[in-house]
LUMKOL-438519 format. One record per residue (C-alpha): residue number from 1; residue in one letter; x, y, z. Coordinates in steps of 0.02 Angstrom, whole numbers, plus 50000, padded with zeros to 5 digits. Layout:
// LUMKOL-438519
<pt><nr>NUM</nr><rest>a</rest><east>X</east><north>Y</north><up>Z</up></pt>
...
END
This chain:
// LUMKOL-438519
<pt><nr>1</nr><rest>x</rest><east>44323</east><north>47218</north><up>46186</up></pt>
<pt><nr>2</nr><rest>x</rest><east>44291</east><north>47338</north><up>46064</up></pt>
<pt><nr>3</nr><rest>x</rest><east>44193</east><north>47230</north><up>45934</up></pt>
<pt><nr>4</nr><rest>x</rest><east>44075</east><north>47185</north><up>46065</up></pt>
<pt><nr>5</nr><rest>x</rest><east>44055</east><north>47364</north><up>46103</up></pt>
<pt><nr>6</nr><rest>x</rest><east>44007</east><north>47392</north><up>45911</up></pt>
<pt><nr>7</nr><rest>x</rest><east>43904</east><north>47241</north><up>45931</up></pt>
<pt><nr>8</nr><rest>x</rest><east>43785</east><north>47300</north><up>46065</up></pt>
<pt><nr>9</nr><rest>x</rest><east>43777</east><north>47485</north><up>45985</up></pt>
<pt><nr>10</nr><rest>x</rest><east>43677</east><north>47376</north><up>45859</up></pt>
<pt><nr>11</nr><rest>x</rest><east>43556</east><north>47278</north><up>45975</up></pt>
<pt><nr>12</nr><rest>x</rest><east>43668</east><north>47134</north><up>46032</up></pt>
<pt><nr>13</nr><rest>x</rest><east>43609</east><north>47129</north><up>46216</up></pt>
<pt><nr>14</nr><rest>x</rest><east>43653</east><north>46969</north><up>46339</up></pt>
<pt><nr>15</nr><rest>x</rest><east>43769</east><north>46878</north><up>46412</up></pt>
<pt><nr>16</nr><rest>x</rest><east>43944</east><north>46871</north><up>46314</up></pt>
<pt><nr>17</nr><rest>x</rest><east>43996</east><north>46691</north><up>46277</up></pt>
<pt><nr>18</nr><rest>x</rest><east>44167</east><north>46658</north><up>46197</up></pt>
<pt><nr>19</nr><rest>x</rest><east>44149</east><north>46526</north><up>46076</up></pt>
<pt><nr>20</nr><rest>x</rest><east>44324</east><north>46508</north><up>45968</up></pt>
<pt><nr>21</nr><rest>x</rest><east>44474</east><north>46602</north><up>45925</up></pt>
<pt><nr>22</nr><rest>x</rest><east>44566</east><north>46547</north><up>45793</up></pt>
<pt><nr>23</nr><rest>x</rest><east>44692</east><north>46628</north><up>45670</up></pt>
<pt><nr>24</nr><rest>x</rest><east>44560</east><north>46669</north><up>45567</up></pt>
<pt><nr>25</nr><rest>x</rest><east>44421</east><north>46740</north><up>45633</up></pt>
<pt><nr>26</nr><rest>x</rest><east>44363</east><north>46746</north><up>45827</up></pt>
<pt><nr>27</nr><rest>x</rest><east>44164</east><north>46700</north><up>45848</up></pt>
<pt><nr>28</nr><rest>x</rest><east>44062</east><north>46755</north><up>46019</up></pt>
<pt><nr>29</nr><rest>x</rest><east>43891</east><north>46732</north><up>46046</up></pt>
<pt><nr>30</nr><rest>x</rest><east>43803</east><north>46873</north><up>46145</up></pt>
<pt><nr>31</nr><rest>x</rest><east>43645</east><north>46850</north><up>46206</up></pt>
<pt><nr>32</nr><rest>x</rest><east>43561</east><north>46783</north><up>46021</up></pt>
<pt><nr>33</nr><rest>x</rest><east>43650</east><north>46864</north><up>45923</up></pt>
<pt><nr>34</nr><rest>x</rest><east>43821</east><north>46782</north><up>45858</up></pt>
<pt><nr>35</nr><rest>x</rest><east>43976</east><north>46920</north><up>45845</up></pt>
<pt><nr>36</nr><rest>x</rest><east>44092</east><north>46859</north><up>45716</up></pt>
<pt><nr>37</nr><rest>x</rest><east>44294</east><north>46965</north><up>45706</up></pt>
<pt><nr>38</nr><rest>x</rest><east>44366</east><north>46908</north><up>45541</up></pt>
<pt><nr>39</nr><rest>x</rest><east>44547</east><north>46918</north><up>45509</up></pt>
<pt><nr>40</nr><rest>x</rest><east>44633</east><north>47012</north><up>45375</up></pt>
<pt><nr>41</nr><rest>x</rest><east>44669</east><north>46824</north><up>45283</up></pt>
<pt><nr>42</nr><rest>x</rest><east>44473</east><north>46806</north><up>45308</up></pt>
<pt><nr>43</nr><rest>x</rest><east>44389</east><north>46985</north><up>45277</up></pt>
<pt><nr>44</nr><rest>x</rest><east>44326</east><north>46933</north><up>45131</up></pt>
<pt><nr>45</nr><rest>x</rest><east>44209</east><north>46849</north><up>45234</up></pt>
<pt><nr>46</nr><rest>x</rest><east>44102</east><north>47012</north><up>45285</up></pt>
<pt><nr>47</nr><rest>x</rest><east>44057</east><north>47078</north><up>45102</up></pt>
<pt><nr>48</nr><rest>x</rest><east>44024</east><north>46905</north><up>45042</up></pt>
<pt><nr>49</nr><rest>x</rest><east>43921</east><north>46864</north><up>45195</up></pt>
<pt><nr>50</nr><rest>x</rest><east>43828</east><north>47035</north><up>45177</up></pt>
<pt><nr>51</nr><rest>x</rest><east>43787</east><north>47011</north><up>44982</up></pt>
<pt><nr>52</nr><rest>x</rest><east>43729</east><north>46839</north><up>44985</up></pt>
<pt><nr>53</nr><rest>x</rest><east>43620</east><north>46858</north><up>45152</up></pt>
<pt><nr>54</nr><rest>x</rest><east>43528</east><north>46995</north><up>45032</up></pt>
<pt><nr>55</nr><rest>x</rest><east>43494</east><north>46915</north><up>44911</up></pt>
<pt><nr>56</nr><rest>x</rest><east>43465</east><north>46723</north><up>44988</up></pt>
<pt><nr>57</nr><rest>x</rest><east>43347</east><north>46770</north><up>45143</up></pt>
<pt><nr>58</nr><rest>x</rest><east>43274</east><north>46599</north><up>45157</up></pt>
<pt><nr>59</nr><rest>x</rest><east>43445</east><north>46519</north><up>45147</up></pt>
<pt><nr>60</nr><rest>x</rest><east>43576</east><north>46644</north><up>45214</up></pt>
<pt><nr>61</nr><rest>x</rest><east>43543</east><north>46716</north><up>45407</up></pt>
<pt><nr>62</nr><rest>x</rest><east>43521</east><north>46891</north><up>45420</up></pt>
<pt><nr>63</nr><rest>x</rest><east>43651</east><north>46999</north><up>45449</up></pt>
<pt><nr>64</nr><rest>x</rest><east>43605</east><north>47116</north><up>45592</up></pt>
<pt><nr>65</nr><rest>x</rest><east>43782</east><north>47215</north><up>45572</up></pt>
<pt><nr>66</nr><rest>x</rest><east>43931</east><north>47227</north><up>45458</up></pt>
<pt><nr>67</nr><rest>x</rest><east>44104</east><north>47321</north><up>45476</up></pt>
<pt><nr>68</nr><rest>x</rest><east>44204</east><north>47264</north><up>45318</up></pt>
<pt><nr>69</nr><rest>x</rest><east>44335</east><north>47383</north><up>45357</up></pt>
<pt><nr>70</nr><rest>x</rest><east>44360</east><north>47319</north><up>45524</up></pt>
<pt><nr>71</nr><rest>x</rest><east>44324</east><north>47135</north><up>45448</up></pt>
<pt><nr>72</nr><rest>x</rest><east>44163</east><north>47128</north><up>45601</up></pt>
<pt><nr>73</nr><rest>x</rest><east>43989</east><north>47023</north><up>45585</up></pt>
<pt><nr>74</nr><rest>x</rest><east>43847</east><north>47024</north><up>45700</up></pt>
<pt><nr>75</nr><rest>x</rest><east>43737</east><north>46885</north><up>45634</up></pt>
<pt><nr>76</nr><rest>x</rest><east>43553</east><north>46840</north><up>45683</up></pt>
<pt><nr>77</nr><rest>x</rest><east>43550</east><north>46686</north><up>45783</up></pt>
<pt><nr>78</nr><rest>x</rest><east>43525</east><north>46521</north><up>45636</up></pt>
<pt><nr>79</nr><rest>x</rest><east>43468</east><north>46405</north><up>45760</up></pt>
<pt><nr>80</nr><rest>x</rest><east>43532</east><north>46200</north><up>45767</up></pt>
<pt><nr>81</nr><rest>x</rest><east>43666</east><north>46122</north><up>45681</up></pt>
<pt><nr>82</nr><rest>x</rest><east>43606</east><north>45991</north><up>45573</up></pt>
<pt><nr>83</nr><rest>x</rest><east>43719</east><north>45901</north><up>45661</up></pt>
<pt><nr>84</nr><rest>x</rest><east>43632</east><north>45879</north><up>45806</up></pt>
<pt><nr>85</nr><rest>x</rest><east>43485</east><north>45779</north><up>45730</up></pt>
<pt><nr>86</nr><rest>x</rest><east>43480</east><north>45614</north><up>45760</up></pt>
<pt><nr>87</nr><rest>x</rest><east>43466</east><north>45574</north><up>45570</up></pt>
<pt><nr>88</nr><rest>x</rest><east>43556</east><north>45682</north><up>45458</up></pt>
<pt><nr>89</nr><rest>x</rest><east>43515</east><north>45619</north><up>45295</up></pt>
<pt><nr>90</nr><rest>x</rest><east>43343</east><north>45705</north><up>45267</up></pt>
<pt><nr>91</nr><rest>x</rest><east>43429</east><north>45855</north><up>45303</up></pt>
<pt><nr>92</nr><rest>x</rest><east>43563</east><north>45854</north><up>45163</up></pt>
<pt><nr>93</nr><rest>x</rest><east>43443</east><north>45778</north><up>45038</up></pt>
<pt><nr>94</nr><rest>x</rest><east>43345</east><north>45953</north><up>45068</up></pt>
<pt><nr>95</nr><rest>x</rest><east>43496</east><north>46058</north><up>45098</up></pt>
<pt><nr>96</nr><rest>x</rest><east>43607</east><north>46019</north><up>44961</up></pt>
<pt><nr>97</nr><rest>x</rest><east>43472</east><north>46062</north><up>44821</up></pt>
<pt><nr>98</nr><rest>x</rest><east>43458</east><north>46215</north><up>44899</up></pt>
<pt><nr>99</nr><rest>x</rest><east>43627</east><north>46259</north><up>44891</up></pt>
<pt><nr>100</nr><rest>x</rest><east>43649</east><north>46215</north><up>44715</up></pt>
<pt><nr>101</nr><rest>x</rest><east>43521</east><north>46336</north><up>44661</up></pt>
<pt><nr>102</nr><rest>x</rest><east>43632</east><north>46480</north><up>44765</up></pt>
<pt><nr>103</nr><rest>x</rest><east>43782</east><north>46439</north><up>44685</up></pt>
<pt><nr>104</nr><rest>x</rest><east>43695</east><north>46457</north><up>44510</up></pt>
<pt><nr>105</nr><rest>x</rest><east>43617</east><north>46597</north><up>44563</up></pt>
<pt><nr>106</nr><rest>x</rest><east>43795</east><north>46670</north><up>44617</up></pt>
<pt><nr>107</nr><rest>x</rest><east>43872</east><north>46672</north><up>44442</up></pt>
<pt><nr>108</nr><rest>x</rest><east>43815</east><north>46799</north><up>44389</up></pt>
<pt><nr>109</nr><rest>x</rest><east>43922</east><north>46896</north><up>44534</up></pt>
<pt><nr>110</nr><rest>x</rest><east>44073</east><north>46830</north><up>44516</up></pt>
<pt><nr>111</nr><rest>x</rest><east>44165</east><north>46958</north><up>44469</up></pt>
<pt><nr>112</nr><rest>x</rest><east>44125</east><north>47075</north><up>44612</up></pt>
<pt><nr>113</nr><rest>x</rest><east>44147</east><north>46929</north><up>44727</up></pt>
<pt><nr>114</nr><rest>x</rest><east>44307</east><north>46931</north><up>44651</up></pt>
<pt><nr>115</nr><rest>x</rest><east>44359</east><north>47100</north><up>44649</up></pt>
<pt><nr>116</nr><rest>x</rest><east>44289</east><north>47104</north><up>44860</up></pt>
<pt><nr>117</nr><rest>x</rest><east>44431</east><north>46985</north><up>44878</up></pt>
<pt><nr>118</nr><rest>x</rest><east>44348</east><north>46823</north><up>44878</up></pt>
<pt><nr>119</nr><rest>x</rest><east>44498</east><north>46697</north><up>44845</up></pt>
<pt><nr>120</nr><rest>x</rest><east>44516</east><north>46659</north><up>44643</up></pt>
<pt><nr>121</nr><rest>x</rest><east>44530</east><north>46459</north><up>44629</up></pt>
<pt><nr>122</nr><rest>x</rest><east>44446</east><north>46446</north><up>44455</up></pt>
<pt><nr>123</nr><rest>x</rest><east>44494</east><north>46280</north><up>44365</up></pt>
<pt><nr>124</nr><rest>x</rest><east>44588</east><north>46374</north><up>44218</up></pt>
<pt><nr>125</nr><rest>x</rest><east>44700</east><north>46468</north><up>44342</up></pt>
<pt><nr>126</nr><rest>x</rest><east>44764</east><north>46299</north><up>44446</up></pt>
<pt><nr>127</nr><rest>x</rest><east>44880</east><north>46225</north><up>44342</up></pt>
<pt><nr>128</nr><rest>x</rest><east>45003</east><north>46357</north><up>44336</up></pt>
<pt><nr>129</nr><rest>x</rest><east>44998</east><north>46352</north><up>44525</up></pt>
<pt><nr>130</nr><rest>x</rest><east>45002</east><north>46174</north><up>44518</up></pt>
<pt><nr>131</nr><rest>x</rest><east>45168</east><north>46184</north><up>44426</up></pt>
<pt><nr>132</nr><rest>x</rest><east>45225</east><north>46303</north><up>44563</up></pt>
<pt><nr>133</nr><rest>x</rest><east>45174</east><north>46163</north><up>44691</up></pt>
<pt><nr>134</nr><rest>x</rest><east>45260</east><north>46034</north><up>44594</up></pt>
<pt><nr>135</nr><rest>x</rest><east>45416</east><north>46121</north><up>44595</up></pt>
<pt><nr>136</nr><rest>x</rest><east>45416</east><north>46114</north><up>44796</up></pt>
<pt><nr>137</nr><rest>x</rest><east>45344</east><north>45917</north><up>44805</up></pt>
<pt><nr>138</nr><rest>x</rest><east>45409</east><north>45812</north><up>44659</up></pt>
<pt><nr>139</nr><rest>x</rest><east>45298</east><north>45680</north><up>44688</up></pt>
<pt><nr>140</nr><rest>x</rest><east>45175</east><north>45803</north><up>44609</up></pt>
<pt><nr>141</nr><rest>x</rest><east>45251</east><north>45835</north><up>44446</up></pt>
<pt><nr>142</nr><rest>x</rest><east>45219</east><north>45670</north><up>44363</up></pt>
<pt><nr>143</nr><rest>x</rest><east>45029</east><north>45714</north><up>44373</up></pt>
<pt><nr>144</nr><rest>x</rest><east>45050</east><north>45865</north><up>44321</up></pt>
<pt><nr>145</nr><rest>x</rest><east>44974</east><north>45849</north><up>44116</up></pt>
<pt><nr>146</nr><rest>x</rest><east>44847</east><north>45719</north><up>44207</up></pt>
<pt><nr>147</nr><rest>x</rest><east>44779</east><north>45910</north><up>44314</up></pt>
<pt><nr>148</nr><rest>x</rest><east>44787</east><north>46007</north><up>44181</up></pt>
<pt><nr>149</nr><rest>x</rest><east>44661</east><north>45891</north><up>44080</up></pt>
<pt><nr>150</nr><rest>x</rest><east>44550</east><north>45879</north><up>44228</up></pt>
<pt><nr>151</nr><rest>x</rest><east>44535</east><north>46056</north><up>44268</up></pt>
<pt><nr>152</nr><rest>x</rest><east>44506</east><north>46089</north><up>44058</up></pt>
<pt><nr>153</nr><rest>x</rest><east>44338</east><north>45955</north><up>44085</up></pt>
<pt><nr>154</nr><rest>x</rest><east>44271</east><north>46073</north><up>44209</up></pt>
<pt><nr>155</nr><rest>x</rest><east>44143</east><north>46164</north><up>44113</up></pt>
<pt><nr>156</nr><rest>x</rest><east>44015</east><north>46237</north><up>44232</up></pt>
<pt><nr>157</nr><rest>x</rest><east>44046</east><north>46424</north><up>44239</up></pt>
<pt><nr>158</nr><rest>x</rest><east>44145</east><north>46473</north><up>44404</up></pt>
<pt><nr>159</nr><rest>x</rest><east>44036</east><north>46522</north><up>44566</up></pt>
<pt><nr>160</nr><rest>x</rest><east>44041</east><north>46532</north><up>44736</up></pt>
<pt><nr>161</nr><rest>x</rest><east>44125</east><north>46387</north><up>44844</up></pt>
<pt><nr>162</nr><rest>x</rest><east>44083</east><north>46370</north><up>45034</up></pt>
<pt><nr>163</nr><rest>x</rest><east>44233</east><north>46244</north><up>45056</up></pt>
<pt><nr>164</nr><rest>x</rest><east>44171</east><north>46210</north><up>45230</up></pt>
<pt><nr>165</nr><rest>x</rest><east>44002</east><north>46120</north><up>45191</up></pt>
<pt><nr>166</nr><rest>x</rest><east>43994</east><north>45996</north><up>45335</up></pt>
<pt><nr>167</nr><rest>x</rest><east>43834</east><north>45986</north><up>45454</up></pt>
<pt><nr>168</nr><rest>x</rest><east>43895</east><north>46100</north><up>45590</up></pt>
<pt><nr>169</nr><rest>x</rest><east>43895</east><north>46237</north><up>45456</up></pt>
<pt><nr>170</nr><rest>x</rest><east>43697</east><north>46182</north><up>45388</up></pt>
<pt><nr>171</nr><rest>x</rest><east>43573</east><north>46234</north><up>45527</up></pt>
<pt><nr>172</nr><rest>x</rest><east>43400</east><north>46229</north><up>45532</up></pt>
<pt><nr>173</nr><rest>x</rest><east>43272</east><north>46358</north><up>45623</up></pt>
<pt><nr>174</nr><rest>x</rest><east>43080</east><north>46382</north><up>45579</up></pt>
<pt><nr>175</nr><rest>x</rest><east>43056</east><north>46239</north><up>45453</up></pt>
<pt><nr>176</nr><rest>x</rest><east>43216</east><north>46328</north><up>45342</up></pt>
<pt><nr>177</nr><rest>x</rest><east>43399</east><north>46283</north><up>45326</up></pt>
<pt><nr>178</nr><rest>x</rest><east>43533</east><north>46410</north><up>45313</up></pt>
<pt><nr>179</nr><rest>x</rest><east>43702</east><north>46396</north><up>45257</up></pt>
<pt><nr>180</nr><rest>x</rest><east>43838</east><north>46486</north><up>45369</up></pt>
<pt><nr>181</nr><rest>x</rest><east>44005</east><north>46521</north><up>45417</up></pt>
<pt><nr>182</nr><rest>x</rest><east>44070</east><north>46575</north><up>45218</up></pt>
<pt><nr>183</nr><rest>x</rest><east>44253</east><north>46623</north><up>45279</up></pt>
<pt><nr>184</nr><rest>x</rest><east>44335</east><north>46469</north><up>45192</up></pt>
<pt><nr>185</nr><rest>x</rest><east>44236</east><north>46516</north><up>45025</up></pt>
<pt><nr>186</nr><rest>x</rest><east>44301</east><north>46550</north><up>44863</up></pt>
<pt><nr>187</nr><rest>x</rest><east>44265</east><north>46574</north><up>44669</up></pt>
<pt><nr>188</nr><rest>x</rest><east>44289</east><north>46393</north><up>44600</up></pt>
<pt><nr>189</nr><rest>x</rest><east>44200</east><north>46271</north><up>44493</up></pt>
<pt><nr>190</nr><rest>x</rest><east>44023</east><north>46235</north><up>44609</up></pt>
<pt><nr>191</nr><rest>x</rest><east>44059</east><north>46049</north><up>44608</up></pt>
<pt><nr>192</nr><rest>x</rest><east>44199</east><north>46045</north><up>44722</up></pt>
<pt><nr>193</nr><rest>x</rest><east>44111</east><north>46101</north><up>44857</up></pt>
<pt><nr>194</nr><rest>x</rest><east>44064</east><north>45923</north><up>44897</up></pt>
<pt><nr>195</nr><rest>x</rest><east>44233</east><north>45874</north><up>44936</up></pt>
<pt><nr>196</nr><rest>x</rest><east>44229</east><north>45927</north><up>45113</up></pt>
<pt><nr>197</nr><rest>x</rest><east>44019</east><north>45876</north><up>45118</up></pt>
<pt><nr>198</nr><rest>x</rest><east>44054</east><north>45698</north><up>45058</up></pt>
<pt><nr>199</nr><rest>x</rest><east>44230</east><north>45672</north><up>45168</up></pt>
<pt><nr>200</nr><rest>x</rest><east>44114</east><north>45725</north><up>45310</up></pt>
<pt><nr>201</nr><rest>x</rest><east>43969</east><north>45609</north><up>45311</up></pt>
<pt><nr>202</nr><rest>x</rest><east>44096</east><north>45447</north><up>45262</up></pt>
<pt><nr>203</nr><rest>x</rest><east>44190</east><north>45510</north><up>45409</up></pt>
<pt><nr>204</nr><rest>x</rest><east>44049</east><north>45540</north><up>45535</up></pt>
<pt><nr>205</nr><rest>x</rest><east>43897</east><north>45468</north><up>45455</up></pt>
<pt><nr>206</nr><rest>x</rest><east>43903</east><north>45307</north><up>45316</up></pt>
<pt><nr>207</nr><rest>x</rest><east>43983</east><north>45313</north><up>45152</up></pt>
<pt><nr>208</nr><rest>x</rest><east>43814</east><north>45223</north><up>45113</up></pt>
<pt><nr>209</nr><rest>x</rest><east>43747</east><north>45390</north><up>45091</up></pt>
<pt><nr>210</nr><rest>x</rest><east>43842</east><north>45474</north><up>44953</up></pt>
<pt><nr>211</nr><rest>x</rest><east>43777</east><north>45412</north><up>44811</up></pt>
<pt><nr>212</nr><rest>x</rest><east>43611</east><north>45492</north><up>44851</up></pt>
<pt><nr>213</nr><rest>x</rest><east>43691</east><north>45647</north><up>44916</up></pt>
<pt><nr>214</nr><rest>x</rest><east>43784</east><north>45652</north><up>44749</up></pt>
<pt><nr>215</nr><rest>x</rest><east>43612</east><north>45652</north><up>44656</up></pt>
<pt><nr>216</nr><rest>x</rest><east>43531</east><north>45768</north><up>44770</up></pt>
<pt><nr>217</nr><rest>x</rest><east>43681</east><north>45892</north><up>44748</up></pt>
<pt><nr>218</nr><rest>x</rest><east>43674</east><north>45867</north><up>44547</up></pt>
<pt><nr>219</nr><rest>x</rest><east>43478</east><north>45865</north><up>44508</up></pt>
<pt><nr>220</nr><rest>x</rest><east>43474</east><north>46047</north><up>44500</up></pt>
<pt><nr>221</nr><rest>x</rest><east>43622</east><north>46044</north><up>44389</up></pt>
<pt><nr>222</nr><rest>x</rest><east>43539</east><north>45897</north><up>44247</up></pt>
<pt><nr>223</nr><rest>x</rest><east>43584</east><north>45770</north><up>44200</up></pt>
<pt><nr>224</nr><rest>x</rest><east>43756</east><north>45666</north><up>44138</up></pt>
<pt><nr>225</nr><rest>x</rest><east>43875</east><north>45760</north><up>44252</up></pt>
<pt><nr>226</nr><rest>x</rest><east>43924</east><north>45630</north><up>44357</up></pt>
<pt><nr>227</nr><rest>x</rest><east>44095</east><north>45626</north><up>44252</up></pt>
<pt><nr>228</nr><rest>x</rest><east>44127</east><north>45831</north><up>44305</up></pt>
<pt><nr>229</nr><rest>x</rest><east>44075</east><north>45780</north><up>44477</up></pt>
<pt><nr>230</nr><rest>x</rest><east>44229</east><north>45664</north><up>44494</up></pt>
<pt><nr>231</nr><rest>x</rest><east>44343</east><north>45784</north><up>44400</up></pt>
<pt><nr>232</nr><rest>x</rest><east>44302</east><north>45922</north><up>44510</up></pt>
<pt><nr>233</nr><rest>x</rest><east>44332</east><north>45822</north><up>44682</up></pt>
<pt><nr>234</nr><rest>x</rest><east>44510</east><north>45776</north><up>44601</up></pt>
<pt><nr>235</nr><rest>x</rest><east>44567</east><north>45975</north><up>44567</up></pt>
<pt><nr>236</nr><rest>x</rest><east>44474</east><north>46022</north><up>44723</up></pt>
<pt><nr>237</nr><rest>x</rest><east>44581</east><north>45925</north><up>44842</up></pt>
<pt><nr>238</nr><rest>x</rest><east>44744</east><north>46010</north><up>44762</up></pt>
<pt><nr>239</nr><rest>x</rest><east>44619</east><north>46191</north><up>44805</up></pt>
<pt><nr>240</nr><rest>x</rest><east>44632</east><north>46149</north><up>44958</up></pt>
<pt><nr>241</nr><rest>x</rest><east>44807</east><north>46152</north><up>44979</up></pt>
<pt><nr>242</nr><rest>x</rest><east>44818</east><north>46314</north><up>44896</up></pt>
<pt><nr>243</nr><rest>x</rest><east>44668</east><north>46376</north><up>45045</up></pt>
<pt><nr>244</nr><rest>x</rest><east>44788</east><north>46318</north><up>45172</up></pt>
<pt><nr>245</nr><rest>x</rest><east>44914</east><north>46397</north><up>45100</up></pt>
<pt><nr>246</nr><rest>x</rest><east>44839</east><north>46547</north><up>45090</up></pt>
<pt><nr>247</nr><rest>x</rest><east>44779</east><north>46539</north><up>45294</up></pt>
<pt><nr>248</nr><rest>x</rest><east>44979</east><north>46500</north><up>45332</up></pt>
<pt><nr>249</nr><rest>x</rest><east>44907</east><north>46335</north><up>45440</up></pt>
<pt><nr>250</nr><rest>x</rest><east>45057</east><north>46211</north><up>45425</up></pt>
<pt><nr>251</nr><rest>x</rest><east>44966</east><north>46064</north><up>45494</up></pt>
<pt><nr>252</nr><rest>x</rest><east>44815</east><north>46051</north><up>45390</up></pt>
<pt><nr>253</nr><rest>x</rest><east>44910</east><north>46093</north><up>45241</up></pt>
<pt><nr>254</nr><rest>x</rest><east>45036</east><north>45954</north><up>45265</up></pt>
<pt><nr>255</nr><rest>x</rest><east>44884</east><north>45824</north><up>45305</up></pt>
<pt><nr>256</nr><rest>x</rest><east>44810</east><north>45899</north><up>45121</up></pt>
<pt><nr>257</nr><rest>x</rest><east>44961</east><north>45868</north><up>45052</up></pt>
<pt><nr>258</nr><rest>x</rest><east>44965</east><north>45693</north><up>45090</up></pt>
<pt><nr>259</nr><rest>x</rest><east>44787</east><north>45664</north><up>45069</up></pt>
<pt><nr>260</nr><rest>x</rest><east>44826</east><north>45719</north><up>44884</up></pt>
<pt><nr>261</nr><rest>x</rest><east>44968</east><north>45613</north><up>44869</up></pt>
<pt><nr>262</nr><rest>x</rest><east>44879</east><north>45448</north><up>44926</up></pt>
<pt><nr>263</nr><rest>x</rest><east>44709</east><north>45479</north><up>44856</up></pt>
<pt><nr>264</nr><rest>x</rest><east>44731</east><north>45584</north><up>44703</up></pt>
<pt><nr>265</nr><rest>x</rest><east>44906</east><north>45555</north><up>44631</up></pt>
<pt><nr>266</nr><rest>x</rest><east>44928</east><north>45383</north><up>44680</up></pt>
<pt><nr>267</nr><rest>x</rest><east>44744</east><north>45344</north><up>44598</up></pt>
END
């Protein structure tokens, strides 16, 4: 393979281990070093990556290589999956602060993450595509002045979005945790990032949990935003659709769309 080729010009040295291939991106680890081949849909992925493991060292892993042209990663090894503790909880309550502080630290490059091709889904540009969705599903339309005031109550400035926060993307090596695997990101209001993190641990974990997640996440941010919280989990399960969309992945889409339906619309 010719990525792995590049890969070991730049000190990848082991065995090769395929890990997934997906229409996306295609991940193998070799030797300790982790070879990531992002699709066009997902090249975004290698300048965003690159940028944010500058400038977040204790929070990003290293980038040992980059190709953005040829959409190619070779990232430093990041160590365990939160997900593999035995309690989780600790781990969010340290990691989610953390992440906050990136994403407010990320504002202020949001318009070169943008113009590197970093997927727009800023609250003031969804309800025109809403409308366009609407027109496709008419179930949607109804709710369609209900979206519009929502997304106008967002008032934190746009930032980056992971929209894959879950504990298999949170790892922890030498007493730090680092945030990987930003090919789902995009430019969005911060908050909805937790609508992935929170359908996660009620999923896998307790619903028990959220409400101290949900402070953890916010402290950072002060105080009173509970209200934008909610808002933002509302327009960011219609953003998800749109990311979908976006990937062409029929199945998840259509399970978004109902998700939407029954938890959003139907509300």
């Amino acid at each position: 393979m010719e990525a792995v080729e590049w890969a070991r010009t730049h000190g990848a040295d082991g065995e090769v281990e395929p890990i997934s291939d997906l229409p996306w991106a295609r991940v193998t680890r070799i030797g300790d070093l982790w070879l990531k081949e992002c699709r066009p849909v997902q090249a975004y992925e290698v300048l965003l990556t690159v940028a944010l493991a500058w400038r977040w060292q204790d929070r990003v892993p290293p980038v040992r290589a980059a190709d953005p042209l040829r959409g190619w990663l070779l990232l430093a090894d990041a160590g365990s999956p939160i997900a593999s503790f035995g309690d989780a909880l600790d781990a969010w309550l340290s990691a989610l602060p953390l992440y906050a502080e990136l994403q407010q630290g990320e504002t202020a490059h949001v318009s070169v993450h943008l113009a590197s091709g970093v997927p727009d889904l800023r609250s003031e540009t969804l309800p025109a595509r809403y409308a366009v969705w609407a027109e496709r599903e008419p179930r949607l339309a109804p709710f369609a002045p209900r979206f519009a005031e929502l997304c106008a109550s967002l008032t934190r400035p746009p930032t980056v979005q992971h929209d894959d926060l879950h504990e298999s993307n949170v790892y922890a090596r030498d007493g730090r945790l680092l945030f990987l695997d930003w090919g789902d990101s995009c430019i969005a209001h911060p908050f909805a990032t937790m609508l992935i993190t929170f359908r996660y641990v009620a999923h896998f974990h307790d619903a028990s949990w959220l409400p101290l997640l949900r402070a953890a996440y916010l402290e950072p941010w002060g105080k009173g935003l509970d209200e934008e919280l909610d808002a933002a989990l509302q327009v960011a399960a219609l953003a998800r659709l749109l990311q979908w969309e976006r990937i062409g992945d029929t199945e998840p889409l259509e399970r978004n769309l109902r998700t939407f339906l029954e938890t959003v619309v139907a509300a």
